[in-house]
TORDREN-517074 format. One record per atom (N, C-alpha, C): residue number from 1; residue in one letter; x, z, y. Coordinates in pm, whole numbers, plus 50000, padded with zeros to 5 digits. Layout:
BEGIN
pos_code_east_up_north
NUM_A_X_Z_Y
...
end
This chain:
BEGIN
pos_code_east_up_north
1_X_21585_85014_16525
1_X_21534_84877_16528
1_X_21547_84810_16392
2_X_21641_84866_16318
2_X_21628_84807_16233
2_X_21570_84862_16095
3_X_21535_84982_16105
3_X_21434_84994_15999
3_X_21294_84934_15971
4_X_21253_84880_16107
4_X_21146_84822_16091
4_X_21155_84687_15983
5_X_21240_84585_16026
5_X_21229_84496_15968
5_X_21229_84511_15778
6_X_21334_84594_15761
6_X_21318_84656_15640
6_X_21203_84700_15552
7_X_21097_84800_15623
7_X_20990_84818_15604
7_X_20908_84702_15542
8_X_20890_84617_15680
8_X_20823_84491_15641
8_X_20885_84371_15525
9_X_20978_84380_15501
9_X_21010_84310_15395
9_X_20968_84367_15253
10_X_21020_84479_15247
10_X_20928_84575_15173
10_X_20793_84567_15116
11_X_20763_84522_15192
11_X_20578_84500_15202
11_X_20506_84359_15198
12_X_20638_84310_15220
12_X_20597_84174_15202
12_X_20625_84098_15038
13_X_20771_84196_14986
13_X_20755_84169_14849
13_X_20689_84218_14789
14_X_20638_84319_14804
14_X_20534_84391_14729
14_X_20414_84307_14715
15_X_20342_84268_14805
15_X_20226_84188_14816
15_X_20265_84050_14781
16_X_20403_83992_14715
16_X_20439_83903_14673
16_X_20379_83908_14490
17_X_20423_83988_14447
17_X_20446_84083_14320
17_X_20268_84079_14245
18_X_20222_84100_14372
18_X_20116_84090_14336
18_X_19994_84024_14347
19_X_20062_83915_14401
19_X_19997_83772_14426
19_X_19978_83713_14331
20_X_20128_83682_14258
20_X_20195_83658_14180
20_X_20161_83688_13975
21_X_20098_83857_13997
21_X_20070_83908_13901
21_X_19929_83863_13881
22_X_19844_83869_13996
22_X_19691_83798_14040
22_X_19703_83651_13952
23_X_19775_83564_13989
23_X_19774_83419_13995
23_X_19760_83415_13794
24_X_19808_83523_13720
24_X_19821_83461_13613
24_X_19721_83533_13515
25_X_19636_83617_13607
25_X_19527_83689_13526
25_X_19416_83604_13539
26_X_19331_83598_13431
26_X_19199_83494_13405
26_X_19122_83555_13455
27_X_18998_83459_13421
27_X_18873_83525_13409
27_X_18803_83557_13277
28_X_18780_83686_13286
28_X_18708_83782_13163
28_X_18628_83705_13100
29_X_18693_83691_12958
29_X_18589_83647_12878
29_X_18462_83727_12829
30_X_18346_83636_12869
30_X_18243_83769_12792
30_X_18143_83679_12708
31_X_18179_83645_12561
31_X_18126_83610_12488
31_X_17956_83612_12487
32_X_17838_83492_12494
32_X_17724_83508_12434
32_X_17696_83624_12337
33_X_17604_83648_12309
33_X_17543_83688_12186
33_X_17496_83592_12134
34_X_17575_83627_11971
34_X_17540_83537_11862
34_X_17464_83606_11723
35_X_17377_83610_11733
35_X_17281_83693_11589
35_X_17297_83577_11513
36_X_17287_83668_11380
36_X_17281_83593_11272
36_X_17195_83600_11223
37_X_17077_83474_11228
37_X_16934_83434_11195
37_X_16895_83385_11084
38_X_16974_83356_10974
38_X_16968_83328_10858
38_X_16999_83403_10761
39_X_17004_83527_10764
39_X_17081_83601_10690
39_X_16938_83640_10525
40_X_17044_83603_10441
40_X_16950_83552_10287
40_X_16951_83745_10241
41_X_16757_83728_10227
41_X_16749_83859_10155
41_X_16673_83833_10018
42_X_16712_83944_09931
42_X_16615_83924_09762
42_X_16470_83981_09781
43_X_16471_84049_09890
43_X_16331_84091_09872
43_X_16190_83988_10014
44_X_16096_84000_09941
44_X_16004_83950_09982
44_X_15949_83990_10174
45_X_15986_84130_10178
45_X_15911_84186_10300
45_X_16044_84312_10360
46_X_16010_84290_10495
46_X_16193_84350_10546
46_X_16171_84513_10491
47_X_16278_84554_10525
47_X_16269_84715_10481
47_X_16147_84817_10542
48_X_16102_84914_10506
48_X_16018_84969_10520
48_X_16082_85087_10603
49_X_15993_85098_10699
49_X_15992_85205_10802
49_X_16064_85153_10933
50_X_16071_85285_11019
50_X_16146_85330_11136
50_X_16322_85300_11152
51_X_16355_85261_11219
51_X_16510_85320_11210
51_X_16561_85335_11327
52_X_16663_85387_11352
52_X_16712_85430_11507
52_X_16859_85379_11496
53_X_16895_85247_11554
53_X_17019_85213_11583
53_X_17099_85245_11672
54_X_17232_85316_11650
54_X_17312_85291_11748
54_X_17428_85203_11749
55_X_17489_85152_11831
55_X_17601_85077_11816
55_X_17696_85126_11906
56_X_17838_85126_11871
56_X_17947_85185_11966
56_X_18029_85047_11952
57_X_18039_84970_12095
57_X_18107_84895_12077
57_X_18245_84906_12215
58_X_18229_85019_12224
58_X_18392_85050_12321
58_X_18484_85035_12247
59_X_18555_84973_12144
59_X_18669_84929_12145
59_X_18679_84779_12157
60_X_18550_84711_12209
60_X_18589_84540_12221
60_X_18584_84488_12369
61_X_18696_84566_12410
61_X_18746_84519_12515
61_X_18906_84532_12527
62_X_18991_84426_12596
62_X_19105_84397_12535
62_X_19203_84301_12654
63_X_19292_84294_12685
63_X_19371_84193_12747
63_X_19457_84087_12619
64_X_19473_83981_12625
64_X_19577_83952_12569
64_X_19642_83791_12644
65_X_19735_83804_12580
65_X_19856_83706_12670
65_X_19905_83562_12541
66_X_19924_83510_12585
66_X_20016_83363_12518
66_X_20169_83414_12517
67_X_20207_83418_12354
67_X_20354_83427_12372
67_X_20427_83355_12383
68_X_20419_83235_12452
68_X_20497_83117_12417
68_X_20418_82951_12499
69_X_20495_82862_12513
69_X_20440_82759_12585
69_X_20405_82750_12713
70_X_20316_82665_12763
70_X_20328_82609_12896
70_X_20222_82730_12974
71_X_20150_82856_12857
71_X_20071_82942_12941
71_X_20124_83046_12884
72_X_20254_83103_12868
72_X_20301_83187_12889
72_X_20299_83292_12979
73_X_20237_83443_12958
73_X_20233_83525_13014
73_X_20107_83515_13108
74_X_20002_83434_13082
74_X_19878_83397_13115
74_X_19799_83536_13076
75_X_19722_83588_13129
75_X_19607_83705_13053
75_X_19488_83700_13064
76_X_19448_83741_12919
76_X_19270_83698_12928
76_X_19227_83812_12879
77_X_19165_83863_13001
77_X_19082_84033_12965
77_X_18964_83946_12884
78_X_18936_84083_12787
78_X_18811_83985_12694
78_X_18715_84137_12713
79_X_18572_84102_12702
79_X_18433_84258_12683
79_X_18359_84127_12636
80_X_18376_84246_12541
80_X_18278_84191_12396
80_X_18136_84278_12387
81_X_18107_84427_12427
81_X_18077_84494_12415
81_X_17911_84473_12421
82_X_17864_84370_12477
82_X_17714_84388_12549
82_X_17685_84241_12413
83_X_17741_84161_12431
83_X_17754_84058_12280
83_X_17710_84139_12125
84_X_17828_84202_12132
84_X_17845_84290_12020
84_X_17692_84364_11981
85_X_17651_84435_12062
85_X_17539_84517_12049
85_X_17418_84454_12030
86_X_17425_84336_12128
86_X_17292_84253_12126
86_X_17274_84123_11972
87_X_17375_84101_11966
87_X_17392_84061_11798
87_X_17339_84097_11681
88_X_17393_84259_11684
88_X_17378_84324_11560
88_X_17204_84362_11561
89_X_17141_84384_11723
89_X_17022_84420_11751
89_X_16966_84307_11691
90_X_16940_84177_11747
90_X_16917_84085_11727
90_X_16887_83990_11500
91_X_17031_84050_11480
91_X_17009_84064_11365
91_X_16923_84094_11281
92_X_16912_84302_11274
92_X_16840_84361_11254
92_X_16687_84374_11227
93_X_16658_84293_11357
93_X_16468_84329_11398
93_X_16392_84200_11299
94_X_16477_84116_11223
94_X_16317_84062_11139
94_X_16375_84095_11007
95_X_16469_84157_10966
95_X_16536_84196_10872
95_X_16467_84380_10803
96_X_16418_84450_10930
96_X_16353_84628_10935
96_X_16271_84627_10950
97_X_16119_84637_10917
97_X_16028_84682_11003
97_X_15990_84707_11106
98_X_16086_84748_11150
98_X_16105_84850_11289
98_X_16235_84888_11309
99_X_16299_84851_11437
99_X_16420_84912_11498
99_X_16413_84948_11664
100_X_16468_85059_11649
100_X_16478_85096_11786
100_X_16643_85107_11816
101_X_16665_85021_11903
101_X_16772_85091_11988
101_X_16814_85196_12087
102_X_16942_85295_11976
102_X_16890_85396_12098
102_X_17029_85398_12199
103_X_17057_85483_12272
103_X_17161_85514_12373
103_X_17229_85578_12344
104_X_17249_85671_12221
104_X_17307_85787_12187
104_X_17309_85788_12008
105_X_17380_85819_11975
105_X_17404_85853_11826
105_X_17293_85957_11747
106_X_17240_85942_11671
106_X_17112_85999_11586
106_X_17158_86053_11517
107_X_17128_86193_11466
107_X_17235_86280_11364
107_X_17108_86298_11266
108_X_17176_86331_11157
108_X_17090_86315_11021
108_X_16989_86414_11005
109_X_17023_86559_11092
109_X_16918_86646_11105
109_X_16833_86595_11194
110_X_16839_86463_11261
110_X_16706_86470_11355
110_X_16613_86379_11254
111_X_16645_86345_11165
111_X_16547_86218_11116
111_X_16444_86251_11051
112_X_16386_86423_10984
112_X_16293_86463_10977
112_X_16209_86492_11086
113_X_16265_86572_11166
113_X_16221_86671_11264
113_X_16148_86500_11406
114_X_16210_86395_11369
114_X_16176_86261_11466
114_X_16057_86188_11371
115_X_16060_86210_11220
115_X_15945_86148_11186
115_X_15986_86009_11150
116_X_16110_85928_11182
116_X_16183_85810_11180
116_X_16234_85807_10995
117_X_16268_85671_10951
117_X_16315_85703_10798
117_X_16460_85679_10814
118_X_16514_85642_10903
118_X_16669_85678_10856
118_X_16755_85594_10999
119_X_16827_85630_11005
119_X_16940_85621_11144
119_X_17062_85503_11094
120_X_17123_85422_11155
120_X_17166_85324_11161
120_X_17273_85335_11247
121_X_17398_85346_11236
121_X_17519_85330_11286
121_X_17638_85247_11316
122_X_17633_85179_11420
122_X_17739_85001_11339
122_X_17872_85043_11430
123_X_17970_85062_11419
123_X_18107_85098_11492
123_X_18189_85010_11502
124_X_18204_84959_11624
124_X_18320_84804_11603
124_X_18494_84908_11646
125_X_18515_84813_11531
125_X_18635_84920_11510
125_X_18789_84897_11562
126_X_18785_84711_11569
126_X_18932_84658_11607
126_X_18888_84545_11646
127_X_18953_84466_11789
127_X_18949_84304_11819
127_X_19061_84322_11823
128_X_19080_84146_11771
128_X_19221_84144_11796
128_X_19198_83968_11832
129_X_19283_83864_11935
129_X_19257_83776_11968
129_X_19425_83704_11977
130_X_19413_83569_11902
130_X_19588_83528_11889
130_X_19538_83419_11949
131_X_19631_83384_12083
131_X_19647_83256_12169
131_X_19730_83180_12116
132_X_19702_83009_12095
132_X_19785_82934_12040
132_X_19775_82827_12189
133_X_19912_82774_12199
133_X_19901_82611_12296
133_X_19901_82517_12203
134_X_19851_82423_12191
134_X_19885_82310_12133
134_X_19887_82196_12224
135_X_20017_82146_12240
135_X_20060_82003_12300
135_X_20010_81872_12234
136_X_19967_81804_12368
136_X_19908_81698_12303
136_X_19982_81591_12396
137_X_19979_81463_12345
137_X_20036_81357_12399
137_X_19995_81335_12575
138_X_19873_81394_12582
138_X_19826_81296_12707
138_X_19767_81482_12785
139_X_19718_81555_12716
139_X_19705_81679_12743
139_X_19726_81765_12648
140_X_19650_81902_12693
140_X_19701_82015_12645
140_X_19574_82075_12616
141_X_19561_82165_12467
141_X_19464_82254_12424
141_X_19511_82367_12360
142_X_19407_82456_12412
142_X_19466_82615_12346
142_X_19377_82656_12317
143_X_19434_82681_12171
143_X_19330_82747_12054
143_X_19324_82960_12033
144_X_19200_82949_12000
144_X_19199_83099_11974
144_X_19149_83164_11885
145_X_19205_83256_11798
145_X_19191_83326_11673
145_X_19146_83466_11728
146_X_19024_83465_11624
146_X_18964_83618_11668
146_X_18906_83712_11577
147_X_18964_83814_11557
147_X_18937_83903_11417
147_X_18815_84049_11505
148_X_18758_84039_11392
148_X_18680_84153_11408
148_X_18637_84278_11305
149_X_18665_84373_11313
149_X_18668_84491_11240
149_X_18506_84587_11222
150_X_18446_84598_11173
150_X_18311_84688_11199
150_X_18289_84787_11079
151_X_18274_84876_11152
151_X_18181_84969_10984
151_X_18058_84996_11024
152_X_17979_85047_10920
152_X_17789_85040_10932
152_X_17779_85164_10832
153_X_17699_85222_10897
153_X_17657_85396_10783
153_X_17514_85385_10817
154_X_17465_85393_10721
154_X_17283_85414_10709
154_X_17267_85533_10623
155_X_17214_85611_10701
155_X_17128_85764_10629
155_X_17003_85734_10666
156_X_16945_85797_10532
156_X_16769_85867_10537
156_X_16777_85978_10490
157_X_16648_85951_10453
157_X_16621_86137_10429
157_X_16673_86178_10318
158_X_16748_86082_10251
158_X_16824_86189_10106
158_X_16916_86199_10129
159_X_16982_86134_10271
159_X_17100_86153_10302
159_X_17203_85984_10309
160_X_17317_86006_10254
160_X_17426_85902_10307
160_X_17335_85752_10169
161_X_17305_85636_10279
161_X_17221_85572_10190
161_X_17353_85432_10170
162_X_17419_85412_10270
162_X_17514_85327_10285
162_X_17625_85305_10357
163_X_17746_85285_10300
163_X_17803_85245_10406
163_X_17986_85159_10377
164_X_17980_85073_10434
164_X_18039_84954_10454
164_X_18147_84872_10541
165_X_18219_84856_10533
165_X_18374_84801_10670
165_X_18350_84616_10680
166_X_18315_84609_10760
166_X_18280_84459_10751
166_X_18427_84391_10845
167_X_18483_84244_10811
167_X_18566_84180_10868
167_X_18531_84046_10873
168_X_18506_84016_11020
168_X_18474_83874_11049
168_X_18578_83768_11155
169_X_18603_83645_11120
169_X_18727_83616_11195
169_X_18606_83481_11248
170_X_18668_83428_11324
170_X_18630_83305_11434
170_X_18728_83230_11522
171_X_18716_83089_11489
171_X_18841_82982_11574
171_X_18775_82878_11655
172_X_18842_82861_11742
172_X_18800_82744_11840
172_X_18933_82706_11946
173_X_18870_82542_11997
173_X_19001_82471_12079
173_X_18928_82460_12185
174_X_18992_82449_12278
174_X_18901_82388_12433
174_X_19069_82375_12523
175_X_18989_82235_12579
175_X_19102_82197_12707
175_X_19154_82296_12778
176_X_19275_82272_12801
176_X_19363_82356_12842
176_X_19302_82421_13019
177_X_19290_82286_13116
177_X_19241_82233_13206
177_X_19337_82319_13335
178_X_19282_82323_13426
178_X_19360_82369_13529
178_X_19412_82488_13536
179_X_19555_82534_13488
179_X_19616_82664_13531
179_X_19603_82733_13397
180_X_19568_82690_13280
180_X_19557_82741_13171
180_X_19398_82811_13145
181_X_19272_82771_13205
181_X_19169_82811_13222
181_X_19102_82800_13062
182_X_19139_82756_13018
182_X_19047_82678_12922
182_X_19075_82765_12766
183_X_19144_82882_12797
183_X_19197_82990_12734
183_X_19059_83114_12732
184_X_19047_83088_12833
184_X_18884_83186_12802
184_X_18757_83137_12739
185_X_18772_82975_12776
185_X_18675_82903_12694
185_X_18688_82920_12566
186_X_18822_82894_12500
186_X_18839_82930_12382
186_X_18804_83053_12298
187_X_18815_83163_12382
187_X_18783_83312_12347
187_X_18634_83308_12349
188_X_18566_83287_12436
188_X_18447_83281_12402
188_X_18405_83225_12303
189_X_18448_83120_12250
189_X_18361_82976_12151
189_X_18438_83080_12048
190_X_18548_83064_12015
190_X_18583_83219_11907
190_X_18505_83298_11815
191_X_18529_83440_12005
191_X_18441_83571_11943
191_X_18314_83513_11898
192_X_18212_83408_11979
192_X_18086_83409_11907
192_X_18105_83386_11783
193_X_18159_83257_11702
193_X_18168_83289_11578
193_X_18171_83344_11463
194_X_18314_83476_11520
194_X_18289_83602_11499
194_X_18193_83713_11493
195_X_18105_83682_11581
195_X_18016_83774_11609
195_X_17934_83767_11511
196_X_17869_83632_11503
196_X_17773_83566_11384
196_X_17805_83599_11245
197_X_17923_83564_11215
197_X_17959_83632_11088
197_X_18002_83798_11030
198_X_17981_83886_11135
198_X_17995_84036_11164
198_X_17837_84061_11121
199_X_17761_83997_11208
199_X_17634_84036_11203
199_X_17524_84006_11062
200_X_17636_83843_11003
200_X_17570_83831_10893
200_X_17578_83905_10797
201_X_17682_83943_10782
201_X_17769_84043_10695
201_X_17674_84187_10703
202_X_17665_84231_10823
202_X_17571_84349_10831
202_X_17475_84373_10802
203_X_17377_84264_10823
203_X_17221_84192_10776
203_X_17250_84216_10670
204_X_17307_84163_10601
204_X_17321_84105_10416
204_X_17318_84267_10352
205_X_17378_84355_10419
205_X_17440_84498_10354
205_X_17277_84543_10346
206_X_17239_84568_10488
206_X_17147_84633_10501
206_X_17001_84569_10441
207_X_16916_84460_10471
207_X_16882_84371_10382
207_X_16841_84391_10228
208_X_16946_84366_10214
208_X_16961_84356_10007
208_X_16960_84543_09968
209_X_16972_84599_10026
209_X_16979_84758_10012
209_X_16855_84809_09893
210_X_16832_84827_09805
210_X_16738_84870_09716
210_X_16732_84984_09730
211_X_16820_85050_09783
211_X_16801_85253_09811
211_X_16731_85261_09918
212_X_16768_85148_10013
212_X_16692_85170_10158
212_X_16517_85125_10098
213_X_16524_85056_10005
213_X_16353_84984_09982
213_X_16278_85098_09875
214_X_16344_85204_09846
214_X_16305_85270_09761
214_X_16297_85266_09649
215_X_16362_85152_09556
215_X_16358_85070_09467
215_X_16293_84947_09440
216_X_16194_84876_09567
216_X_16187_84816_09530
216_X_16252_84663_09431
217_X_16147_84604_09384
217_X_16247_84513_09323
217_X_16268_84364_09355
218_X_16339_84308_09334
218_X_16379_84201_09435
218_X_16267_84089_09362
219_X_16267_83964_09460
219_X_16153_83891_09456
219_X_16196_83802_09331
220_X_16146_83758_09211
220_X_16188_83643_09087
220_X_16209_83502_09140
221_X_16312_83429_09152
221_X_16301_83314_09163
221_X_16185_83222_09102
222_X_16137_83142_09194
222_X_16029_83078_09108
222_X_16071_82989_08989
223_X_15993_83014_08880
223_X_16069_82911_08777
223_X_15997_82829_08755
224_X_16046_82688_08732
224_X_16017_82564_08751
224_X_15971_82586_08599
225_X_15867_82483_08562
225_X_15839_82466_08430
225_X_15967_82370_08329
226_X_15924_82442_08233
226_X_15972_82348_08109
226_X_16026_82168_08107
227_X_16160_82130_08110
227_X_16121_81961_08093
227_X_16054_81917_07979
228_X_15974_81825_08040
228_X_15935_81742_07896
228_X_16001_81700_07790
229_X_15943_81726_07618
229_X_16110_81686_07570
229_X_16079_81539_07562
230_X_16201_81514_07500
230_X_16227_81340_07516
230_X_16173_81255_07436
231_X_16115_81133_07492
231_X_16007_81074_07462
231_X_16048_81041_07288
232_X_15971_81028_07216
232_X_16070_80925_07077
232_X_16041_80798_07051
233_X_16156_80767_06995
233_X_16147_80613_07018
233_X_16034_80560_06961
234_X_15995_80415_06999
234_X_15874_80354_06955
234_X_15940_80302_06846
235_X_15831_80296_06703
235_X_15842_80252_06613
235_X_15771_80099_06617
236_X_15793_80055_06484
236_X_15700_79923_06448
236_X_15596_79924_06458
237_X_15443_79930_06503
237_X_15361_79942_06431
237_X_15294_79910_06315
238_X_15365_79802_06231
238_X_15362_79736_06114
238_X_15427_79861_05991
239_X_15350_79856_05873
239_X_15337_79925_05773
239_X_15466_79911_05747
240_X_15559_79963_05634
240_X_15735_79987_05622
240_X_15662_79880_05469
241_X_15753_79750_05451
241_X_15750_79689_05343
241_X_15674_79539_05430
242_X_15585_79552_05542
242_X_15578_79427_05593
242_X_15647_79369_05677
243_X_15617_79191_05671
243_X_15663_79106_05694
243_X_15632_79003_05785
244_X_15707_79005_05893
244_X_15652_78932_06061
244_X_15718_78838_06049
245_X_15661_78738_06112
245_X_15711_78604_06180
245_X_15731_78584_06289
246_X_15832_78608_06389
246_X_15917_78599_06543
246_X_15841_78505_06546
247_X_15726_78408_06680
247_X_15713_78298_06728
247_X_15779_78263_06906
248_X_15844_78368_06939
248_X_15917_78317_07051
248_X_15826_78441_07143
249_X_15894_78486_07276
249_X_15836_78521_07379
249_X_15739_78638_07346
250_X_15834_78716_07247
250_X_15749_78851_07192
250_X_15630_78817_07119
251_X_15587_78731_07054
251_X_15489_78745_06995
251_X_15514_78714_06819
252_X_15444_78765_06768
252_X_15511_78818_06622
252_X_15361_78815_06555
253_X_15343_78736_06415
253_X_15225_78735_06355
253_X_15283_78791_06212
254_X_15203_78887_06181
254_X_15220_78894_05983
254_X_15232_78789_05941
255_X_15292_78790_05769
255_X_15315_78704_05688
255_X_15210_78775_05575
256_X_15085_78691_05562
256_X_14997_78743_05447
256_X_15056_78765_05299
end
């Protein structure tokens, strides 16, 4: 008789444990996609040809916790991964001619035998996300720091045409609000930041590339003409040796 009760206590802390462990896990942040739409190139017309992108973004997914303060031991699973990809895509397409996204990694022997001019590789390499609380008189906000790691390899047909480690960071505050919620808001408003500046960074590499353009050459700033030079001063119009008479109110007669 009395193992039973045992049992059930058993089972009842257990499902305590993990009520408990439930109550302090968030909801998954999953950052927008943020392309970077401004990204400044020297040349006149995007790169020439085909390219076949892939992106590996399985390492931007992540838990992390508050070490400290009133959301202590709080966790915010973060997937970055579908952001990440659609960014760098996004980036890319008025920047190339032509991009295809593919599903699978493009190896350098296929880029003859495909007819494509060169394969595109972007690898997100490290997230890392630091929870801050900040106390406020009347409420509470928690801020979030978000680093991002990427490398980018571009081959064509002569082979290794580029390649590059890009690091982009991103901050943001948002109300704390009920139960420490306002911790994923933060991660989101963040990573996008991040994202934007990953992607600008990538644009810019690929972009400005003169090996990828074949040499072309970058566009001349327009140059403004010449200033006028400076006026010279007005002289007398009276001969040097004659002799005026001031009558008031600018008017001035020779002296015969």
């Amino acid at each position: 008789m009395s193992a039973g009760p045992r049992r059930g206590g058993a089972a009842l802390s257990a499902g305590l444990v993990v009520l408990l462990a439930g109550g302090c896990a968030q909801e998954t942040a999953r950052p927008a996609a943020r392309p970077a739409l401004n990204v400044y190139t020297s040349f006149a017309e995007p790169v020439p040809g085909t390219y076949a992108l892939f992106v590996d973004d399985r390492a931007l997914t992540g838990r992390f916790e508050f070490q400290g303060g009133a959301c202590v031991a709080h966790v915010y699973p973060v997937d970055a991964r579908s952001a990440f990809t659609t960014s760098i895509y996004r980036t890319l397409v008025p920047l190339i001619a032509e991009v295809d996204l593919s599903e699978r990694a493009v190896t350098s022997n296929e880029i003859d035998r495909t007819g494509i001019a060169g394969v595109i590789f972007v690898r997100a390499q490290d997230i890392d996300v630091d929870l801050i609380a900040v106390d406020k008189l009347f409420d509470s906000q928690l801020a979030a720091e978000v680093g991002l790691t990427a490398s980018v390899l571009v081959d064509d047909r002569s082979g290794r045409a580029l390649g590059a480690t890009v690091v982009a960071e991103g901050e943001a505050v948002a109300d704390a609000g009920s139960d420490c919620a306002g911790g994923t808001v933060a991660i989101e408003r963040a990573m996008g930041e991040a994202l934007e500046d990953l992607s600008r960074q990538i644009g810019d590499r690929i972009a400005n590339s003169s090996r990828l353009r074949g040499g072309a050459a970058p566009v001349e700033a327009e140059r403004l003409p010449d200033p006028l030079p400076p006026e010279a001063p007005r002289t007398d119009p009276s001969d040097p040796g004659s002799i005026w008479i001031d009558r008031g109110r600018g008017q001035r007669e020779p002296v015969l």
